[in-house]
C-alpha positions in Angstrom: -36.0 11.5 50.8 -32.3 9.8 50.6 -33.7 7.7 46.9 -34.6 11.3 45.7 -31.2 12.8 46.6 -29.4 9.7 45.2 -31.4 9.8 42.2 -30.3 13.8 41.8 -26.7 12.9 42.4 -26.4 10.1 40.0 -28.2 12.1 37.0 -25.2 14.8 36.8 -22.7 11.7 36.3 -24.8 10.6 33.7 -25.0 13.6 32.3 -21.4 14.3 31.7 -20.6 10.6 31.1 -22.9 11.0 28.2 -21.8 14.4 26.9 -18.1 12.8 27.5 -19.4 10.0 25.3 -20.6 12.2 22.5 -17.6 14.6 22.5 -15.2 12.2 22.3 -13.1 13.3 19.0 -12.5 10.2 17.6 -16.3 8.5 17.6 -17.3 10.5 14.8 -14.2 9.2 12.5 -14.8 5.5 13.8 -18.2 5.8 12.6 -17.7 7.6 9.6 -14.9 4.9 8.7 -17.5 2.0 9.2 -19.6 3.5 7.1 -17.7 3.6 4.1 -16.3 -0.3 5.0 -20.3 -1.5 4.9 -21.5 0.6 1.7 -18.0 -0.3 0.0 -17.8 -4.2 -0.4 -15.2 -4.7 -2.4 -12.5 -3.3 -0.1 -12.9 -6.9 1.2 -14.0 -8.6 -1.2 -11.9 -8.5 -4.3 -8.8 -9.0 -2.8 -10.4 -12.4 -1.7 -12.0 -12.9 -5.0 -8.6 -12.4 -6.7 -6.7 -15.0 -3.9 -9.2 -17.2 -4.7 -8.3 -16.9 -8.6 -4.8 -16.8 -7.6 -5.2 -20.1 -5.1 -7.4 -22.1 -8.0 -4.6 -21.2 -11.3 -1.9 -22.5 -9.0 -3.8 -25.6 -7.5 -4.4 -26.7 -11.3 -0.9 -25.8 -12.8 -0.3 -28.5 -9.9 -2.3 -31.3 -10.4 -1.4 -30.4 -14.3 2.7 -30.9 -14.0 3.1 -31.4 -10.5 7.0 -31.6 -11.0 6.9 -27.8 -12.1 7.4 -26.7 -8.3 10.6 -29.2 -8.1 13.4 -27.2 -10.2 16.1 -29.0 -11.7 19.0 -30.0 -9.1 21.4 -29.0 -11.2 20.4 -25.5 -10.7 22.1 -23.1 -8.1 20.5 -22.2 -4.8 19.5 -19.2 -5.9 18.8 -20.2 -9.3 16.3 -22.7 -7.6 15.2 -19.8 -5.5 13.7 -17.7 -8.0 12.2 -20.4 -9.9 10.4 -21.3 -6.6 9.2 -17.4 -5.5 7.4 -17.0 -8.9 4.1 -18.3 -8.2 4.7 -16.1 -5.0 5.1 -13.1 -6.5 2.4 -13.4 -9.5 0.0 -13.5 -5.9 2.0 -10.1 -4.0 1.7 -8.6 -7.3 -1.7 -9.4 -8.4 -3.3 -8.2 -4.6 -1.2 -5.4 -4.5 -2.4 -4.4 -8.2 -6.1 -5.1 -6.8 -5.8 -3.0 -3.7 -4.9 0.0 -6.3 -7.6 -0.6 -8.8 -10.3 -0.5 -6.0 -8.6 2.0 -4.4 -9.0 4.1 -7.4 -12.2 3.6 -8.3 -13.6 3.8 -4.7 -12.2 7.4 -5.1 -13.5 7.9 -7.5 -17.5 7.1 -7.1 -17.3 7.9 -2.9 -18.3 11.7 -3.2 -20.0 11.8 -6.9 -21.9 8.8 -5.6 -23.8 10.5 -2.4 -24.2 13.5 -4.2 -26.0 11.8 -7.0 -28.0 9.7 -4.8 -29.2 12.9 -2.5 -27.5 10.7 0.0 -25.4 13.9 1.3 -27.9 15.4 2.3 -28.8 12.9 5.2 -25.2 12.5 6.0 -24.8 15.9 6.3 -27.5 16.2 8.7 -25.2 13.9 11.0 -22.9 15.8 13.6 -19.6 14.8 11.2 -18.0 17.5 9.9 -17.0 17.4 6.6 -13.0 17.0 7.3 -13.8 14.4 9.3 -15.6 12.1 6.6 -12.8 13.2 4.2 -10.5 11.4 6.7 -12.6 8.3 7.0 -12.5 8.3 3.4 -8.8 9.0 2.5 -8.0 5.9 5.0 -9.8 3.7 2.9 -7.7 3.5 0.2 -4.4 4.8 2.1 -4.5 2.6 5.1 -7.2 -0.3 4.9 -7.4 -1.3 1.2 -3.3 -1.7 2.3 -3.7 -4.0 5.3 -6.4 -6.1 3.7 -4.5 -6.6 1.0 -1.2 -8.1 2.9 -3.5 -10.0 4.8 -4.9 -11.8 2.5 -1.7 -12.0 0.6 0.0 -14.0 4.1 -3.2 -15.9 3.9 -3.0 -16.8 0.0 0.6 -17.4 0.1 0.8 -20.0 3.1 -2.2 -21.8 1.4 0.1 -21.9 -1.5 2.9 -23.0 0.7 0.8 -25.8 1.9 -0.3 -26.9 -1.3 3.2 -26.6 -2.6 4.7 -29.1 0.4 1.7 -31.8 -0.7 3.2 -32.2 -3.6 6.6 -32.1 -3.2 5.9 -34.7 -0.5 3.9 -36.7 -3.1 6.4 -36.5 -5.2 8.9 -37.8 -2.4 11.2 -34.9 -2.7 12.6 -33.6 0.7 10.3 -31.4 2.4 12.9 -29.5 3.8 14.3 -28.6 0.6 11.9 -26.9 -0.9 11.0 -24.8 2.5 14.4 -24.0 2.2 14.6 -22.7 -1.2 11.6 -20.6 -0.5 11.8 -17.6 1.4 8.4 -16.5 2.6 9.1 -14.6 5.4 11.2 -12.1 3.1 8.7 -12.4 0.2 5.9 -11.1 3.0 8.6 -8.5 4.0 8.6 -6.9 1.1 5.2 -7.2 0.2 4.2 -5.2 3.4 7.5 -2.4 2.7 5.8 -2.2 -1.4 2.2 -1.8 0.1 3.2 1.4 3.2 5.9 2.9 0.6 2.9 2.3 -2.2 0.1 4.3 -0.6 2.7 7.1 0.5 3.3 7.2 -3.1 -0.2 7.9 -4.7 -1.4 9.8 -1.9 -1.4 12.5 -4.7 -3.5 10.3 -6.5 -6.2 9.6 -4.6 -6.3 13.3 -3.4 -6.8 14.1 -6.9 -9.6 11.7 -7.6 -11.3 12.5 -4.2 -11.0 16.4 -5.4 -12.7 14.9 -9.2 -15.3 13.0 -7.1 -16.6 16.1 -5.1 -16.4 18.7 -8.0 -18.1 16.7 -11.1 -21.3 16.8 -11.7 -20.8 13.9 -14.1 -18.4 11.1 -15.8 -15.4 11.5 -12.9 -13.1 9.4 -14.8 -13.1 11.3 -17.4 -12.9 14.6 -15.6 -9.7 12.8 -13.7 -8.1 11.3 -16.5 -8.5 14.1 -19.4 -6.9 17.1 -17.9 -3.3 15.8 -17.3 -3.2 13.7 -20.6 -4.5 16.7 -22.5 -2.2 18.9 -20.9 1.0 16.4 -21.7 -0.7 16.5 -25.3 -0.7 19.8 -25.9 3.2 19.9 -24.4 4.0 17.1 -27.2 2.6 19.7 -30.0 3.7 22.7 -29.1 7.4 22.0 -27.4 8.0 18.6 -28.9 8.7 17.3 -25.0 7.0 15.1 -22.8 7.9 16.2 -19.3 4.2 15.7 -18.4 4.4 12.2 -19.6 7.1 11.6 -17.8 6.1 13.3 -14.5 2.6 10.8 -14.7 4.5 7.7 -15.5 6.6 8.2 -12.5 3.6 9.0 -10.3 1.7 6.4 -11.0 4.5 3.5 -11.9 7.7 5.0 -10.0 6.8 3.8 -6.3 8.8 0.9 -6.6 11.6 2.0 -8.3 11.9 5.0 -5.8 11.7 2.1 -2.9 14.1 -0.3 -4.2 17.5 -0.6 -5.2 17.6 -2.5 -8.6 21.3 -3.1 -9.7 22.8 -5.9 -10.3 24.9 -6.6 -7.7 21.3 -6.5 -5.5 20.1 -9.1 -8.0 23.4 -11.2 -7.7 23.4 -10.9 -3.7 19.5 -11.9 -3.5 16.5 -12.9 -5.9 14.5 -9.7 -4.2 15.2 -5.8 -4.9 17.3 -4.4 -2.3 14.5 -2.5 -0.1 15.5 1.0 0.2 13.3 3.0 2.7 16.3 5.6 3.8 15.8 6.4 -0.2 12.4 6.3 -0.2 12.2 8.9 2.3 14.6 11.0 1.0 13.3 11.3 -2.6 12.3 14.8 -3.6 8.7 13.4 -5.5 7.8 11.7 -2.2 7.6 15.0 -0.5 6.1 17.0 -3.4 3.7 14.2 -4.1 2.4 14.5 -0.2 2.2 18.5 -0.7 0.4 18.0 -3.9 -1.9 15.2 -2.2 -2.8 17.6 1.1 -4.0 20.4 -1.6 -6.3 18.1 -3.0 -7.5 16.6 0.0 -8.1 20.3 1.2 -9.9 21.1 -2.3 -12.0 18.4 -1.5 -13.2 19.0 1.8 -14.2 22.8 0.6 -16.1 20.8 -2.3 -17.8 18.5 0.4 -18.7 21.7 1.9 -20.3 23.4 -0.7 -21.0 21.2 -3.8 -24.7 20.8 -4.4 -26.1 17.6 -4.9 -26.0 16.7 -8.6 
């Protein structure tokens, strides 16, 4: 008689534990977002594909001239310092670069892709609502595609840095020298400030392509890509102006120049840009950029909601 009462007792508590379990808010999202991570290689992969290409062109520009990486001591410090950060960079630049192109792309192909397949129609069956697997999807490309890329940036660049020091000590240069005429910490610095202030800046940019990815029923680049250039088009014929022009370029190239101070008493102080995040956040296409992006992303839950399959 006591088991049987014990047994009742203990089957409410498991009861709510498990309804707690299932209605906890943030399960779905967590789900949803490892979803897209295991359909979606390449968020991992090509920015370690690139590193890798990165990590082999600088190993053989070494074994090629291994004196390339010791600058002439006649040079200034700081002279020496930006000969030294260039190998650097090319690496920031070419991950950062790669963490856009997929992040494009995976925008792209995410919504058109389950609807083509018939896909949605299972997912949909799932208790995820559809703002929910919007969200998953939007951190993708605004948050993860981010921290993958600066880590394997750190990762490449300390390789770099190791491969760098066996040389130099090869060479019998100092050591100590070159570490000091190489700034990693700030070049990793400002990687991380270009990558946050970069996926604040196309925000509008991915809402877009999310929007094009739910709506067309076929060929989303081209859907995403004709109606702005034919609308600065037809501003170049019949006003002679190119404000569109101008307002894309600055979307999709102005993130760094809104984030950084580039005169050139910044350039004389340092071998960086001057990182500017009080500018940043005050710069009026920043906030209209984040309106613009939140319509889009709205646009393209509603699309979620009621697109058909294709």
């Amino acid at each position: 008689m006591s088991l049987q009462s014990n047994a009742m007792a203990e089957q409410p508590s498991a009861t709510q534990s498990t309804a707690g379990t299932a209605l906890s808010p943030t399960r779905p999202f967590i789900w949803s977002l490892r979803r897209e991570l295991w359909e979606h290689r390449a968020v991992k992969f090509a920015p370690l594909g690139v590193a890798g290409i990165v990590l082999f062109g600088f190993l053989m520009g070494l074994l090629r001239s291994p004196q390339k990486i010791w600058n002439d001591t006649n040079l200034s410090a700081a002279k020496r310092m930006q000969e030294n950060i260039v190998p650097y960079g090319i690496a920031a630049a070419a991950l950062i670069a790669t963490s856009i192109f997929v992040g494009v792309f995976y925008c792209l192909g995410t919504l058109h892709n389950e609807r083509r397949d018939r896909s949605i129609l299972f997912w949909k069956s799932m208790p995820v609502s559809d703002l929910t697997a919007l969200l998953a999807k939007a951190t993708v490309p605004l948050a993860i595609l981010p921290l993958v890329a600066f880590l394997v940036i750190v990762a490449t660049q300390l390789i770099m840095l190791l491969l760098g020091t066996a040389a130099v000590a090869v060479s019998g240069h100092s050591v100590e020298t070159y570490w000091a005429a190489l700034p990693l910490p700030q070049i990793m610095a400002e990687a991380l400030y270009g990558l946050v202030t970069l996926s604040f800046w196309y925000w509008p940019v991915y809402g877009w392509l999310l929007f094009i990815s739910a709506w067309a029923r076929r060929a989303p680049f081209l859907w995403a890509v004709l109606p702005p250039f034919g609308l600065g088009l037809i501003e170049a014929l019949a006003f002679n102006t190119s404000h569109v022009f101008e307002i894309l370029k600055s979307r999709l190239v102005g993130s760094f120049e809104a984030a950084f101070i580039y005169h050139e008493q910044a350039k004389a102080a340092f071998p960086f840009p001057q990182m500017d995040p009080l500018g940043f956040v005050m710069s009026p296409g920043l906030w209209i950029g984040m309106v613009l992006g939140a319509g889009f992303f709205v646009a393209a839950v509603w699309m979620r909601r009621h697109r058909e399959p294709v």
